[in-house]
VEXBA-257306 format. One record per residue: y negated, x negated, z negated of N, C-alpha, C, O, CB in turn. Coordinates in steps of 0.05 Angstrom, whole numbers, plus 5000, padded with zeros to 4 digits. Each point is the difference from the previous one (the first is absolute). Glycine has a CB too. Layout:
YXZYXZYXZYXZYXZ;...
//
This chain:
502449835000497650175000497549825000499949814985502650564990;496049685037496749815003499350164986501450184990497249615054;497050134950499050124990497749915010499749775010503150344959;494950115030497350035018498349964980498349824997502750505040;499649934946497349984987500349774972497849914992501050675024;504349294965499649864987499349675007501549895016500950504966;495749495009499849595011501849974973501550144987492549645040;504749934970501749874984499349994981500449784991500850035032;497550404958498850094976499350295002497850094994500449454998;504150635020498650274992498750055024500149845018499150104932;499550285050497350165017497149904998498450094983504250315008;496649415030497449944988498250075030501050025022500649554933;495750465038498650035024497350114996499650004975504550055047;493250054993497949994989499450324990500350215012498349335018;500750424948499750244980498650325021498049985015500849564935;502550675046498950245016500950035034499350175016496549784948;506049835039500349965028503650055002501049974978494149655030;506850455011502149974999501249755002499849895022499750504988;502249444966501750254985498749994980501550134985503049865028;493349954972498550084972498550235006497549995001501849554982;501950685021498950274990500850084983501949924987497550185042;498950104965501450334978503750095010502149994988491450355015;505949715019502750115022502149834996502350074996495150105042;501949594964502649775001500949994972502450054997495849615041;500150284938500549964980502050204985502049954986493949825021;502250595004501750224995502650015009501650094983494850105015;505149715034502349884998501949854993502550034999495850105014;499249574979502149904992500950064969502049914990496649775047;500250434954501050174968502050185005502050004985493550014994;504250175040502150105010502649915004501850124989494950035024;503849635003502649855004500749834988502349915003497550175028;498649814952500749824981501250214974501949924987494349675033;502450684973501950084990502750235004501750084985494649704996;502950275048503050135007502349784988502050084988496250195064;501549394953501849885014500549884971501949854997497050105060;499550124921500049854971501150224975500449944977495049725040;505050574994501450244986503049985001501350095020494950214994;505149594965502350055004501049984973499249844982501150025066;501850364951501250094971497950304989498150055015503649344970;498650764996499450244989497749864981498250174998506850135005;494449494985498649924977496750055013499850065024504449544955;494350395009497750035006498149795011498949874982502250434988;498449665048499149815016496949934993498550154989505050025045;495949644972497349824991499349775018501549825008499650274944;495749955056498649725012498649924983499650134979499949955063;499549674965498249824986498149945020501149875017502149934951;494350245037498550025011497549734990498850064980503450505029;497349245001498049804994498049975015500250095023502749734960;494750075010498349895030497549754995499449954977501250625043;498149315001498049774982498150185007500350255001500949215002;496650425001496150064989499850125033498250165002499049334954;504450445068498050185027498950264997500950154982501949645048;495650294983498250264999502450215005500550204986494549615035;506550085006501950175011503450074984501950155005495049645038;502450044942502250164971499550235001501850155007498249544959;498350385029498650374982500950175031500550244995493149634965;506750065067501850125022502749924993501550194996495149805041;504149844962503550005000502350104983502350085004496049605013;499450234954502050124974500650285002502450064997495649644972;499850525039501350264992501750115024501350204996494749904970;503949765066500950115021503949814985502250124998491749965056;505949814943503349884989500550164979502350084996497649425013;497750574972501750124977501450275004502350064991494649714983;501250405042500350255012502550045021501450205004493649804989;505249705021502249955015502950054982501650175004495049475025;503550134947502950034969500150244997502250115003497049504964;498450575025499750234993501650255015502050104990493949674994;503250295038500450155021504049984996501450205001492749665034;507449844960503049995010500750064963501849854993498849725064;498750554927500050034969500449734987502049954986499950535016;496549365002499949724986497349994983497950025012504949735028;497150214930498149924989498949725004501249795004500550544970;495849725022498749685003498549924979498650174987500949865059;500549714946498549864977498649825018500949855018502450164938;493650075034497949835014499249784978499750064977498350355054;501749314978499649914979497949795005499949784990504650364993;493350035044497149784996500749795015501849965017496650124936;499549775035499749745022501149774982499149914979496250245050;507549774988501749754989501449845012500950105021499350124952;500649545024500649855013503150075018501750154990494949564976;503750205053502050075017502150004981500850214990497649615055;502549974948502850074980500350004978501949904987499749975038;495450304962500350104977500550275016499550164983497649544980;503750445060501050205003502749965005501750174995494250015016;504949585000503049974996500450024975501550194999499349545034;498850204948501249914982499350294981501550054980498149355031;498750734994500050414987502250115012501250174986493649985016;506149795019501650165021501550024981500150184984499549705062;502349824956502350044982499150054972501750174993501249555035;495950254956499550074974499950304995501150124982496649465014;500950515021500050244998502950195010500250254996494549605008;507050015007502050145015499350175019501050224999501249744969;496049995051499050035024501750065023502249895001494849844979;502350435037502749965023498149865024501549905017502250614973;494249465013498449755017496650094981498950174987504549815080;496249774944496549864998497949895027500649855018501749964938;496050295040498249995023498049904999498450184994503150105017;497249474992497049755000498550215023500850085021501549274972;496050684996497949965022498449805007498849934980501450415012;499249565024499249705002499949865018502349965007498950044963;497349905042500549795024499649634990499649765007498050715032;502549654947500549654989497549865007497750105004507649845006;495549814992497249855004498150075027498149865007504549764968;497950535034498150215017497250084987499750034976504750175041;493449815005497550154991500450244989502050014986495849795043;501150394974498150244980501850225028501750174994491249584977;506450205052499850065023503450105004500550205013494849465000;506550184976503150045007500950094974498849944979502049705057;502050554967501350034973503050045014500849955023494950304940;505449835019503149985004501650144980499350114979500149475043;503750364991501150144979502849894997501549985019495650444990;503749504965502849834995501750174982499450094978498549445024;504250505010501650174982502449754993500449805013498650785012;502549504947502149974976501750214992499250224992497849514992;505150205019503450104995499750054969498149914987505149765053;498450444953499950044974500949794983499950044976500550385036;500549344996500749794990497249784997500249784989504950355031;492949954991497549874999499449865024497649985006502949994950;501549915061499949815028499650235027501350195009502849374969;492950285031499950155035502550025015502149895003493549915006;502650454998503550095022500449815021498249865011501550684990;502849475002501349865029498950095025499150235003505249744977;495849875036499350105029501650245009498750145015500049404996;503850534985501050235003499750254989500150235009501949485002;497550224965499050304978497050045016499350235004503149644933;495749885072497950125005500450105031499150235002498149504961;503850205058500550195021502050344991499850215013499949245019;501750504948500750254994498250215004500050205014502549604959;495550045006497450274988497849915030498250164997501749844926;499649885095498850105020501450205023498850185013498849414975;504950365013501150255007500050314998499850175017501749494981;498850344974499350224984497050085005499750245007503849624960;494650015031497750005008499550095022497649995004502049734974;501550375037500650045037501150284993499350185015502549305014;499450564955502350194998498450194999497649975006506349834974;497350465010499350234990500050114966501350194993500349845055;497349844939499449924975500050234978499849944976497749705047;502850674988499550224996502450094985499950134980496949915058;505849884974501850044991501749924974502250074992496750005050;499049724947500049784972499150084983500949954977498849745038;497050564995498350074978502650224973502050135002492249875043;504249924935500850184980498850204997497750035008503649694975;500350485002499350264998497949974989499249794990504550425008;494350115002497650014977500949934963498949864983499050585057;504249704960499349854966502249724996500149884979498950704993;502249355047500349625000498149815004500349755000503550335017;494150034988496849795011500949804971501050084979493450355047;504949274981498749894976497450054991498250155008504449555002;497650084967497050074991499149674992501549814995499250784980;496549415027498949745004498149924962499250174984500349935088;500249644926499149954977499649774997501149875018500550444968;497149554998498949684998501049914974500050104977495449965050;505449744981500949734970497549884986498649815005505649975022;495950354960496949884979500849704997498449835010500250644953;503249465028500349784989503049905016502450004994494550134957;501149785077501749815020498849715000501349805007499850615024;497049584962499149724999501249874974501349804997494150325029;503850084956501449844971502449884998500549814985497650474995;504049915044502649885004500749785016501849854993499050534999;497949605028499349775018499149704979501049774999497050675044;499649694944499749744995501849824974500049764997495450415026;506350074958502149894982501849915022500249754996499450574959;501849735065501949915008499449745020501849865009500150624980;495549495017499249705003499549794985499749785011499050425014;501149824948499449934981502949884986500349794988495350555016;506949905002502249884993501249855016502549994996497750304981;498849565042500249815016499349674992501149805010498350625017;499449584962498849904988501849784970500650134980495850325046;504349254976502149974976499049994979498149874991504549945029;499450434970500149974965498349844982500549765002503750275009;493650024969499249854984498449935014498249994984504849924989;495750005054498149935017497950184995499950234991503149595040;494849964982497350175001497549825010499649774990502350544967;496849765057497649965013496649794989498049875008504950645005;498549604962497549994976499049645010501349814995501450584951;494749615068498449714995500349965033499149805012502349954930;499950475072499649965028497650165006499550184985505449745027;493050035017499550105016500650115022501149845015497549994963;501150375030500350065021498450225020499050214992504649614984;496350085049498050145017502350045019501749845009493049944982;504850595014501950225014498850115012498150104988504449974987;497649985052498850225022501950145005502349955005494749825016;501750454978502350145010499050335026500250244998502649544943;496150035079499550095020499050244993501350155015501549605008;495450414963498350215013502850194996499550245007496249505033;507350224950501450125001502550174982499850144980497949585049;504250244984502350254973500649794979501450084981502150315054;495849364966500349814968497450144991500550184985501949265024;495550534995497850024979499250024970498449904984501650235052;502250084964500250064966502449894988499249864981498650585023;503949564998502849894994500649635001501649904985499750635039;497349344995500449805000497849834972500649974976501250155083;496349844951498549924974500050064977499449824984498850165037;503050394967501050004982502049884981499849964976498350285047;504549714998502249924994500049694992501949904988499750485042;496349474977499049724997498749924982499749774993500450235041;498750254954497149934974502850144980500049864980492550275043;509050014975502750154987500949784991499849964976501650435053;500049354994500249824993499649804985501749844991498650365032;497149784972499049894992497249745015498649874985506350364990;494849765054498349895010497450154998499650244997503849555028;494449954978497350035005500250155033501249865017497149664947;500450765046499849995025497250065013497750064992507150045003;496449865029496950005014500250085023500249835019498249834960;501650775028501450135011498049975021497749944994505250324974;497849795061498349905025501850335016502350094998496949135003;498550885015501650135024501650294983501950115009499349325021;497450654944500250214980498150285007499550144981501649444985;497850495060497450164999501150145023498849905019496949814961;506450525034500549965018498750285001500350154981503649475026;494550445017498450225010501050175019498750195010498149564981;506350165018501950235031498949835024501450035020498350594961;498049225022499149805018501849765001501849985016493750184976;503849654988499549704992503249854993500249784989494350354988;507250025028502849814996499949985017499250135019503549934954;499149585022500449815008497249865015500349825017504750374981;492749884995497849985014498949674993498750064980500350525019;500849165003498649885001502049864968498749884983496250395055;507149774960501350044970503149944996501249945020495450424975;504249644990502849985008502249805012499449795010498350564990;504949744997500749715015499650005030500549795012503150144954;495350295047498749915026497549825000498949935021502850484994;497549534964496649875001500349954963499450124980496850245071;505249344960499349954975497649794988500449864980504350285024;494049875004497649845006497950034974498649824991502050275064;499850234934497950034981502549944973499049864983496550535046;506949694965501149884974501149695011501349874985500450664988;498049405043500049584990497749925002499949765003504150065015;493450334981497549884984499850124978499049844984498550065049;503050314957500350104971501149754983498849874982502150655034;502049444994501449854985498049684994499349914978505850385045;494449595004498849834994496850104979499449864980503649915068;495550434959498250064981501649984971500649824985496550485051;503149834965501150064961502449784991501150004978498350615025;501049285013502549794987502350154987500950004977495649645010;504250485033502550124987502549945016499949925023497350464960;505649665002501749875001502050035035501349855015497950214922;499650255061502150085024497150255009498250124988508949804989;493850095055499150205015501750165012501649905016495449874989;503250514991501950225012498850145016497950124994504649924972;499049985063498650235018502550125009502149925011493449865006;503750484973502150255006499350155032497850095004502350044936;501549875075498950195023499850374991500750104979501949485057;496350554989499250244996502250244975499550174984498049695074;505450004952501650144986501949904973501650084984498050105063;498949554963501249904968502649895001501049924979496750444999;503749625047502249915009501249705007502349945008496650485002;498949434985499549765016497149824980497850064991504250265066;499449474943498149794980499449785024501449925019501250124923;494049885049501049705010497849834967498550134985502149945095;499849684918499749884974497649775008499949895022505850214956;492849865005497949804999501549834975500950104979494150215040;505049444989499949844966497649914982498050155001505749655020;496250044965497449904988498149955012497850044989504349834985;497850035050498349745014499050315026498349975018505549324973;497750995005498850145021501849985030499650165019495549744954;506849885028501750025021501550235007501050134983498949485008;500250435031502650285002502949905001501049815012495950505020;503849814956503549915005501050245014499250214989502049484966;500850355070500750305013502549964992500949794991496250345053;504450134959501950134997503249785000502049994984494450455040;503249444994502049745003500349824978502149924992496750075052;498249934944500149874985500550104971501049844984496949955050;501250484958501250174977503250035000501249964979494450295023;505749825019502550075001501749744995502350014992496550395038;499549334976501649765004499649914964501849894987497049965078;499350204927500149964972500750154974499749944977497749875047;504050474989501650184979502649905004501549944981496050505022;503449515031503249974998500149704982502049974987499650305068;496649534943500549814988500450054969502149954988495549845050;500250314953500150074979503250134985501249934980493550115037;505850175006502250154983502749865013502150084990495150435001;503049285032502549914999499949754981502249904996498950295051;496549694938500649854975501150124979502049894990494849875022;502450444979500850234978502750035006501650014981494350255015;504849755028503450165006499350335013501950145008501149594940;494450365052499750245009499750035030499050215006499349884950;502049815057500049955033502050085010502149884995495949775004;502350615019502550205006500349825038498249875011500150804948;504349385052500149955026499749685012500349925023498050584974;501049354979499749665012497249995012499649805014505750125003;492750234980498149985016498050235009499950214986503349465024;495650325008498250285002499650105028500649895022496749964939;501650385033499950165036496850055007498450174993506650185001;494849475020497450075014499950115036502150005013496249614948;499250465053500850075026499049775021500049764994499750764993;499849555028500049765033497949934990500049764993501950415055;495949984948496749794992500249894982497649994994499350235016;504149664973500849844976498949795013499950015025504250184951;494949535006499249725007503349885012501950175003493449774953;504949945047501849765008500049794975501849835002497050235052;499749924927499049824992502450194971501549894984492449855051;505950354965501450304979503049895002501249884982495650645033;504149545011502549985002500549655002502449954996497950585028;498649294979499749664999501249964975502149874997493450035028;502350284946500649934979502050104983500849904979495450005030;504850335003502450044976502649935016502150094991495650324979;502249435054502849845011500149704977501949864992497550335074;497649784930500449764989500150054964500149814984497449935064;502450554944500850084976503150194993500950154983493549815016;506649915030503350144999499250324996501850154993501349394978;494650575031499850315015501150035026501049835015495050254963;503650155024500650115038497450264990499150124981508449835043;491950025009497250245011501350135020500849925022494749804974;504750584989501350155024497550225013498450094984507149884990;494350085052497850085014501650325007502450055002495049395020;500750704980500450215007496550065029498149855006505850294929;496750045072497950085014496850044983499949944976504450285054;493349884984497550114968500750264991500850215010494649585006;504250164971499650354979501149924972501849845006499850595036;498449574934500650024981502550194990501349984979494049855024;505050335015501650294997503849745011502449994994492050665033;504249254987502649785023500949824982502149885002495650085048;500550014929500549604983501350364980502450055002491649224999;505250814991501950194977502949945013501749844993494650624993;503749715032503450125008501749805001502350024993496450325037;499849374980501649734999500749944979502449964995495649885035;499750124949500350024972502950084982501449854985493950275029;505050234996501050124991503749965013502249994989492450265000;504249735038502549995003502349624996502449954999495250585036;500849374964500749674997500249954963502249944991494449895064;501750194934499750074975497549814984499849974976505550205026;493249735017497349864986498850134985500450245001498849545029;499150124953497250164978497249925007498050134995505049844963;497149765057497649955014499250035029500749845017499649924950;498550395037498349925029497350155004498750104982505949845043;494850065004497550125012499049925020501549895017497750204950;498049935039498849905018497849814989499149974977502350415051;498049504997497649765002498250174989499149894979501649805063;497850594964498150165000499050054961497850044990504450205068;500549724931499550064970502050254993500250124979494349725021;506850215024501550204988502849854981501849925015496450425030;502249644929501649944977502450084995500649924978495850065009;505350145022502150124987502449864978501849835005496950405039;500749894931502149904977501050194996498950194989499449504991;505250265032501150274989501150054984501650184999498449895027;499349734950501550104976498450164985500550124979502249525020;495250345012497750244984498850225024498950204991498849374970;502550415061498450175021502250065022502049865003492949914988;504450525029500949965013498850065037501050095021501949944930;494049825039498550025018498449754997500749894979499750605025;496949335015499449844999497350074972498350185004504249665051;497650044925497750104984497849824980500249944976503450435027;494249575016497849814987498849934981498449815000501550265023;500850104954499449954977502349844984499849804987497050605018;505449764999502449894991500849655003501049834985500150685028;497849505014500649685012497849844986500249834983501750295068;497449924953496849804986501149914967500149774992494750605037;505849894954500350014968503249785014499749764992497650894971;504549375048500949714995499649845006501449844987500550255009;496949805019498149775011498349924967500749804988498350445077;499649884927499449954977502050004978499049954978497250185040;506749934982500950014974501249645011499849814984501450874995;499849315044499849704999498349864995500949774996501250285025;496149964977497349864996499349944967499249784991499050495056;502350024935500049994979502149784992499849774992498150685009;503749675002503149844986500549695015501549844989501550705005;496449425019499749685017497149824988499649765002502650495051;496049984933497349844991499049875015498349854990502850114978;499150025064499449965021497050065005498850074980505950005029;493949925012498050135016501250185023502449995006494649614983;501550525021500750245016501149775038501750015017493350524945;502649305031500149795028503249905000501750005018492649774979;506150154974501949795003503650165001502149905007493749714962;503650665023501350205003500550085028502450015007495950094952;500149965058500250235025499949805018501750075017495850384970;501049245023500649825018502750014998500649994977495549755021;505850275016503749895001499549805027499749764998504150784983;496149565038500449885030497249945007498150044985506150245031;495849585012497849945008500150085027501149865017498349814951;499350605039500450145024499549895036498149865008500850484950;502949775054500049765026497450205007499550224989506449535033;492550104997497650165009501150305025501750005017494949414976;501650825000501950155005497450185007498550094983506549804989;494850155060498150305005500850315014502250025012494849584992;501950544994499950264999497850135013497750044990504849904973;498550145064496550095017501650355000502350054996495149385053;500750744957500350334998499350085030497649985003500950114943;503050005080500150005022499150344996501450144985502249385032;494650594995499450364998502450015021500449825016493350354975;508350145005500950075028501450254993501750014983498949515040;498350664990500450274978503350095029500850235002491550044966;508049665037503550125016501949835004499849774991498450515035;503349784985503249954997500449595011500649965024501150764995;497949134969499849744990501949885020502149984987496850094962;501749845075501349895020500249754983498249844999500350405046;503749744943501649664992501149885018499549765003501950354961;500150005051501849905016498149985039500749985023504450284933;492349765030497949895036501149855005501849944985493950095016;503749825022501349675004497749814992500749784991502750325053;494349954959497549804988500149964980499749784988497850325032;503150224970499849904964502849834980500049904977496850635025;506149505023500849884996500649664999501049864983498950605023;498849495025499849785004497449864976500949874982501250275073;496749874946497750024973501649894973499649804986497750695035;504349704976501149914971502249835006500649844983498150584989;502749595052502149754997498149695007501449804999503350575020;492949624987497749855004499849904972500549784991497250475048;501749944948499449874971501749964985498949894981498150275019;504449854998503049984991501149634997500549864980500550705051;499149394997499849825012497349814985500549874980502150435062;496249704963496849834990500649924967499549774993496350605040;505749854943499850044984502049854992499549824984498150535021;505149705004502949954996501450034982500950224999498449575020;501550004958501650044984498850074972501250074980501549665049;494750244974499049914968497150275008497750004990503949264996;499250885026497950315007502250295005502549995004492949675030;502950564964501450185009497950175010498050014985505849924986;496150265056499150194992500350344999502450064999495849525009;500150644993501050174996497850235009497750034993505549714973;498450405048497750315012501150274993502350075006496249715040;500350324945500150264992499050265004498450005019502249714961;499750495010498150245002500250044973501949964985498750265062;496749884948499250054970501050314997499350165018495949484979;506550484983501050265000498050084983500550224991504449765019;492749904981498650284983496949975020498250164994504349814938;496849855088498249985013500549985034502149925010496249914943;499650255062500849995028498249675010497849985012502750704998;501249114980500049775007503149784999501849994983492850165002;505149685041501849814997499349754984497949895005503450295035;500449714938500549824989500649735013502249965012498750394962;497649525024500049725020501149764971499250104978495350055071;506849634948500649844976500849825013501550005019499550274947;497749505022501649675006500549924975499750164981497849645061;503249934954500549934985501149725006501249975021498750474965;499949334997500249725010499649764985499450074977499350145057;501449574967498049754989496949965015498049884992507049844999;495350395030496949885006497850255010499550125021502849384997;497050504965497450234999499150015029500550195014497549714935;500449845063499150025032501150145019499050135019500049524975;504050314997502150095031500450284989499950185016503449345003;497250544952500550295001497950215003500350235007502849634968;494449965018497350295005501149955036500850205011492949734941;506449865060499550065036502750175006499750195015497649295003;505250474973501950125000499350384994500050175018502549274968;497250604996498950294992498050115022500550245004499849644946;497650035065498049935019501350085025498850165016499149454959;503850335029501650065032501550174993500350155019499949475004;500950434960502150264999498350244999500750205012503149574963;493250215005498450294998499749985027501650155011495549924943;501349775067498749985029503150125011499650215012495949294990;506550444998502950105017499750334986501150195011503149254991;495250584988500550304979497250135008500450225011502749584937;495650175051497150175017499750055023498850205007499249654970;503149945042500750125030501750155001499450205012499849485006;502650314976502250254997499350314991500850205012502049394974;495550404992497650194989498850155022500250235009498749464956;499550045040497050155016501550225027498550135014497449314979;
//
């Protein structure tokens, strides 16, 4: 079974436009819960969303959607992506639904649905429910007195942030740290900084004011520009930038440096295969990963297993191989002995519990590897992506060649944006920016 309307995170696209309507949303509530009703027990959503304007359209056309197939829904505000995984199952949920487009503007939203086990659906459960979506949906509705009924979790954050908190080791605590946290204009806002001053840190909340405009705006781990001068202003220990949904970290150390996603993930698996807590021999990251990643844990008797992007892909590998660490370059984190989605607050508090318990600095902590030089150009091309042209082929077996043994590179289509992914990667910066250079120029004629 394919699928049209799911990418590789759900339903995303520009807010009021198809598929982010009222109409779509009201379906997809619809088939998500024809297809999530099963057994006599009384059925339940979990309904979440961050700070966009276009929340206040999506939430009630989905809720009305649960409603309509006799499914109650628990709304529970604006929270981080897998603090709705993680309600799903707490709550005994039969699915959960983000609204969110992630590190997207104001302008885009989306929509991620969760199994009752807390993990995004498979690519087949989600062509199921676009099928259904097609279907005749009429024949699912429930009677007049089976309607659900809808209601809000007063105290969903409170639970969110105890159960981040019990993440956190034993007897530990924050107390005499600083810390400076952004959290994008977004669904961390309240929950993240809390959970840190709870802790016990000094904080110094950035990207806390969100207006339905301004996520991810100028903020965040898309732009982290204003918390690694914070950090360097105030001398504080660590810089956190949460994206729009809270799903995804990337880390400043003392000195204001960024450390990305590679380099967090490369310094938990270290951490916990010293401990003995290191599941699978190693960790799962996807194709954009450094090189420099996978260099260093051949020479720390790890293995780097790659999956395609999406965070939803490093899970299933995860799950099905049996690792506890992986993610992406981007900051997406996944520890699954506590989560079962990528989640930015979570990742960061161990990044710092190593830090604490190592008496370390945050630098001397999150540096592991020393990344091969590695770029990333964004090609616009809103249709059907000809890989197999012969220019664009000849092109990359061109660079290929130039690069050889000690480069790789890699083209893509972005599944939550209508752009191709251009990536080199190498020892010599010169040849890979010119290398990247001819493949966009091979990739725009093809375009134009």
């Amino acid at each position: 079974m394919t699928r049209q309307l799911f990418g590789t995170d759900g339903i995303r696209g520009l807010a009021n436009a198809e598929p982010m309507t009222a109409e779509t949303a009201l379906r997809v509530g619809m088939a998500a819960g024809a297809l999530f009703t099963r057994g006599d027990h009384r059925h339940r959503a979990v309904i979440g969303k961050d700070t966009r304007l276009s929340g206040y359209l999506l939430e009630p056309a989905l809720t009305a959607g649960f409603i309509a197939m006799g499914m109650d829904v628990i709304m529970v505000g604006p929270m981080p992506t897998p603090a709705v995984a993680m309600l799903t199952r707490s709550l005994r949920a039969d699915i959960g639904v983000m609204i969110s487009a992630s590190h997207n503007g104001y302008h885009d939203n989306g929509i991620k649905l969760f199994g009752p086990d807390g993990y995004k659906l498979s690519d087949d459960t989600e062509a199921e429910i676009e099928t259904l979506i097609d279907s005749d949906l009429a024949r699912y509705q429930a009677a007049p007195a089976a309607l659900g009924r809808a209601q809000r979790l007063d105290d969903a954050q409170g639970r969110y942030i105890e159960f981040v908190k019990n993440t956190f080791p034993r007897g530990r605590r924050l107390d005499g740290l600083k810390a400076v946290i952004d959290c994008a204009n977004g669904a961390g806002y309240r929950v993240a900084p809390t959970a840190l001053w709870e802790l016990g840190a000094e904080v110094i909340p950035l990207g806390v004011e969100p207006d339905g405009f301004n996520i991810n705006r100028e903020c965040g781990s898309t732009d982290t520009s204003a918390m690694q001068a914070a950090v360097r202003r105030h001398g504080a220990d660590i810089g956190i930038a949460l994206d729009g949904d809270a799903d995804r970290v990337l880390i400043a150390d003392e000195e204001g440096t960024l450390l990305d996603g590679d380099q967090l993930m490369a310094a938990i698996a270290r951490s916990w295969h010293e401990t003995g807590r290191l599941k699978g021999g190693g960790l799962v990251a996807t194709v954009m990963s450094n090189l420099g990643l996978e260099l260093y844990a051949e020479h720390s008797g790890l293995r780097v297993e790659r999956t395609r992007v999406g965070d939803r892909y490093v899970v299933e590998h995860m799950r099905r191989h049996g690792f506890n660490v992986g993610g992406e370059q981007s900051g997406h984190i996944i520890l699954s002995d506590y989560t079962t989605t990528g989640d930015g607050l979570i990742a960061a508090l161990e990044v710092l519990a190593v830090t604490v318990q190592s008496g370390r600095k945050v630098s001397e902590v999150g540096r592991v590897f020393t990344p091969l030089p590695q770029l990333l150009r964004n090609v616009p091309f809103a249709g059907q992506f000809p890989l197999d042209n012969a220019s664009v082929q000849s092109a990359v077996r061109e660079a290929e060649s130039r690069l050889g043994r000690d480069g790789r590179v890699l083209i893509r289509k972005s599944g939550t944006e209508p752009l191709i992914r251009v990536m080199a990667e190498g020892r010599d910066e010169t040849l890979i920016a010119d290398v990247v250079s001819r493949l966009v120029d091979a990739i725009e004629r093809v375009a134009a």
